[in-house]
N, C-alpha and C positions, 0 to 999 in steps of 0.2 A: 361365441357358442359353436360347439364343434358340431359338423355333419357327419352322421355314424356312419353312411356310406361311402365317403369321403375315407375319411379314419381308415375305415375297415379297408380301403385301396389300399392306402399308404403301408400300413402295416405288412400287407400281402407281398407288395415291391420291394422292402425293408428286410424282410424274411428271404426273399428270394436274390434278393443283393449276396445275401451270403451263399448261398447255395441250392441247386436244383431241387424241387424235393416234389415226392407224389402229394396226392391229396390225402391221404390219411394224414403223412407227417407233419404237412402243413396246417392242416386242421388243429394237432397240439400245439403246432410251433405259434401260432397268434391264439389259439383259446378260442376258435370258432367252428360252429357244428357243418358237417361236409355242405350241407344244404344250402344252407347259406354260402358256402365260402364257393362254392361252385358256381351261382349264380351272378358273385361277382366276379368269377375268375373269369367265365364266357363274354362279361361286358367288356375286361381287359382284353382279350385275345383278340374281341372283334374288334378294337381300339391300336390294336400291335402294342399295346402296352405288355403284355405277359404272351408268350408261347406257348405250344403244349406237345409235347414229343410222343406221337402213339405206339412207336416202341416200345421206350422207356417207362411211358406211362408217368414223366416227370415235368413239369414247370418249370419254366426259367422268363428271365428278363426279355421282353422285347423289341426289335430293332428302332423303335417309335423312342425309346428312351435313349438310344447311343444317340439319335438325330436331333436329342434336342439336347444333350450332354456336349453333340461339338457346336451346334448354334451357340450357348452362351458360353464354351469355350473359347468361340472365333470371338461374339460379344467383348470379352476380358482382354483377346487379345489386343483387338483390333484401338481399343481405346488405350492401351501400354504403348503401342506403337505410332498411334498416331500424337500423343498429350507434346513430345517434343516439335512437331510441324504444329500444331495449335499456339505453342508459345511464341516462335518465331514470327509467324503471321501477326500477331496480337501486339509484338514486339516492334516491329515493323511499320503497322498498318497503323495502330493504338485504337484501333475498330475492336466488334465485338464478333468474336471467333466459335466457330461449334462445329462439333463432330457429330455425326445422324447415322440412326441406322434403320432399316427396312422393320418395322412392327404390323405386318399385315396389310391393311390399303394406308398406312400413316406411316411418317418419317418419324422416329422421334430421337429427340434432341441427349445425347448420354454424356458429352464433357461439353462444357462452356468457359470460353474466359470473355467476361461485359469491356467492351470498350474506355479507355483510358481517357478519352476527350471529353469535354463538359458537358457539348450535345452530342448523344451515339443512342443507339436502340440495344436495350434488356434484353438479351435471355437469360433462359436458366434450364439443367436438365431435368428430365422429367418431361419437357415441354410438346409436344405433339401437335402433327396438322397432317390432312390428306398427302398424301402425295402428289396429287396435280397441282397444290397451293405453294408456289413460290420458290425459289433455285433450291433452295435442303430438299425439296421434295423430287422436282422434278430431273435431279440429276439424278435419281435414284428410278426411277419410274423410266425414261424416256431410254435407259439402255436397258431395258429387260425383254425378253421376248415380244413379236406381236399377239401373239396368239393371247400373253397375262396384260400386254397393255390395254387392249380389246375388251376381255373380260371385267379388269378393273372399271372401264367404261359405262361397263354395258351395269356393273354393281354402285359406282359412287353418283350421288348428287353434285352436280357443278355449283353447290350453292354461293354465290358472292359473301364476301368476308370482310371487303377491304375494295378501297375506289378500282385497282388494277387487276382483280381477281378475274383467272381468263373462268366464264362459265359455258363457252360454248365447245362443242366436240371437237367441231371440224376448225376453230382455232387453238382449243389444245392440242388437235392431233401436230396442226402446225408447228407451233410452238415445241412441241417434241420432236420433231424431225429435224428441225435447226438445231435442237439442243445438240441431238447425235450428230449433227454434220458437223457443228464446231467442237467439240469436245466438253463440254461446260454447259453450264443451267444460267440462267440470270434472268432475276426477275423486278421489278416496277413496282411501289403499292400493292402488291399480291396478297398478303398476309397481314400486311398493318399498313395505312396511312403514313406517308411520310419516311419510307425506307425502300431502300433498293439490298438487294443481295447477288452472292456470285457464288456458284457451288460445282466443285469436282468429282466424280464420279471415285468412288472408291472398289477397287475388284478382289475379290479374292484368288485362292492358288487355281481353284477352278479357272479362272477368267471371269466369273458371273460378280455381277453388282452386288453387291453387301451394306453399301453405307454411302456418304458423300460428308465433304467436310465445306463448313459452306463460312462467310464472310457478310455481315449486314451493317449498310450505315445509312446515315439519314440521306434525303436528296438532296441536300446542298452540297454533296462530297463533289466536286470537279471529275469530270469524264477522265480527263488525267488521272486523277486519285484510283476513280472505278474502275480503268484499263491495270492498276499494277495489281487491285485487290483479284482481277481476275485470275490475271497471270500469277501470283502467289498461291489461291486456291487448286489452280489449273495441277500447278508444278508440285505440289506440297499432296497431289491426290494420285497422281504418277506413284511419285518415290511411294507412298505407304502402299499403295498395291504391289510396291515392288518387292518392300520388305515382307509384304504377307505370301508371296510367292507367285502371284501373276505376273505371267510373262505377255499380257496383252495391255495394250496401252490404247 
């Protein structure tokens, strides 16, 4: 069931994709009376969704839609450029491989390939968790501002999840200061019983964190095993910020 006010946005964005236009014309161009279409027009403008030029006296698109046009731009990219470092690792490791990106205070999970080996740990995308909850998250979180770590803080629940989930501040704060000093995320039981993971920071042409691409296997994988999956993640989240155009490492 459609929301009319919903509807009636979309239409007004859809009209104005095409071209500038006052409020009279716009009022014929969707079939709706100024009254109305005014009232939603002032919801969009205080949203930066729509502009209004008092000049002109015309409507146009605004800047709140270019910004989410290049986020699921970067989105598309960022998962074309990374699918070939996902293979290699997964080829390599025969662990279970996934690409993550920033969804507000959660990581969530956009390519996956599941481990090749008999016993390995499941994902799939779609999949989501806090950011403080285990190396996909917290390679994303532990390089962002202090000021949004802080925040995020002071907004999420540390709730326990899983036997190794950190719920206190002042040892996630820890825990995220190590992460920045070695370069990498790595987490213990944090998310599930029974698995370890190792997650690299992915950046964009800004320099700013975007995503992380992370490695999860059960705990019996050998400290051996865990030390290459790091450095595989570590190496493999270099090169894709590289390719996205960050020049900071």
């Amino acid at each position: 069931m459609m929301v009319r006010a919903v509807d009636r946005s979309i239409a007004i964005m859809e009209a104005l994709k095409e071209d500038v236009q006052g409020l009279s014309e716009l009022s014929r161009t969707i079939n709706l009376s100024k009254a109305t279409l005014l009232r939603i027009l002032n919801t969009l403008i205080v949203h930066e969704y729509v502009i209004y030029n008092k000049e002109t006296h015309k409507y146009d698109l605004g800047i709140k839609l270019l910004k989410m046009g290049m986020a699921v731009s970067e989105r598309l990219d960022i998962k074309h450029v990374a699918s070939p470092y996902l293979t290699h690792i997964w080829n390599i490791s025969e662990e279970t491989v996934y690409l993550n990106i920033r969804n507000g205070d959660e990581r969530l999970c956009i390519d996956c390939l599941n481990g090749k080996k008999g016993v390995r740990v499941v994902a799939y995308a779609g999949h989501s968790s806090p950011l403080h909850v285990a190396a996909s998250g917290k390679a994303i979180l532990a390089f962002l501002d202090q000021h949004e770590i802080e925040d995020y803080l002071k907004r999420v629940r540390l709730d326990k999840v899983a036997p190794g989930t950190i719920t206190g501040i002042d040892a996630l704060r820890d825990n995220l200061a190590k992460t920045v000093e070695q370069g990498y995320a790595t987490s213990f039981e944090e998310r599930m019983p029974d698995a370890k993971g190792a997650s690299g920071p992915i950046r964009d042409i800004t320099g700013q964190i975007m995503a992380s691409i992370s490695i999860t296997a059960p705990n019996s994988r050998t400290d051996e095993e865990f030390a290459l999956y790091i450095r595989l993640v570590t190496k493999a989240a270099r090169e894709i910020s590289k390719k996205l155009g960050s020049s900071r490492q």
